[in-house]
N, C-alpha and C positions, 0 to 999 in steps of 0.2 A: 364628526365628519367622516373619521375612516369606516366603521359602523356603518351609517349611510352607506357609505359607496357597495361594504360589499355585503351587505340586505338585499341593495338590489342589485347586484352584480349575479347574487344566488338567484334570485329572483329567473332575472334573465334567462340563466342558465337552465333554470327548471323550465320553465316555458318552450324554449328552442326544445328541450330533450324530449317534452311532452311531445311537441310537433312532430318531433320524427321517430316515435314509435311506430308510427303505422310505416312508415319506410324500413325499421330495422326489424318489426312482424312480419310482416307480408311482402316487400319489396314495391309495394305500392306507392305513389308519391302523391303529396298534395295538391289536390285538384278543385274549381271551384264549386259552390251548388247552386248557382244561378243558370249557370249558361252564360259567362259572361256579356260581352255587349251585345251579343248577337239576338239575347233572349230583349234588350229592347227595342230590335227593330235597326241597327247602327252595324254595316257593314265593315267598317274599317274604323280606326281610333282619332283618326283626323276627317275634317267635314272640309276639307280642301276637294273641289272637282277633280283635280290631275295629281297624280302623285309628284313628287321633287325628284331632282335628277338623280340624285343618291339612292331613292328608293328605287326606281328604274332601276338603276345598276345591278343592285341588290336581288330584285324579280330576275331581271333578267340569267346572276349566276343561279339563284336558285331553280330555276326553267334550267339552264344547263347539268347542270347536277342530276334532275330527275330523270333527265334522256341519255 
């Protein structure tokens, strides 16, 4: 059992470290290679017509912030 845990506990460990060598090479971060949703056609992450009043808010500090 303990074995198990930590085979893959290395495991883990290596994977993450793998992932962020290009961040601790180049300072470059992980980015997608799709284009995420935009490449199919999908504006925003929900298919609601109106946003909810939370995201409102949210735009609207972010609209303050840029001016």
């Amino acid at each position: 059992m303990m074995l198990t845990f930590l085979a893959t506990f290395s495991i883990f460990v290596l994977v993450v470290f793998g992932m962020s060598l290009g961040w601790l090479i180049k300072r470059k971060s992980l980015q997608g290679s799709c284009g995420g949703i935009s490449s199919l056609g999908i504006d925003k992450v929900c298919d609601c017509p109106e946003p909810c009043d939370a995201r409102k808010k949210r735009m609207a500090r972010e609209a303050r912030r840029i001016l």
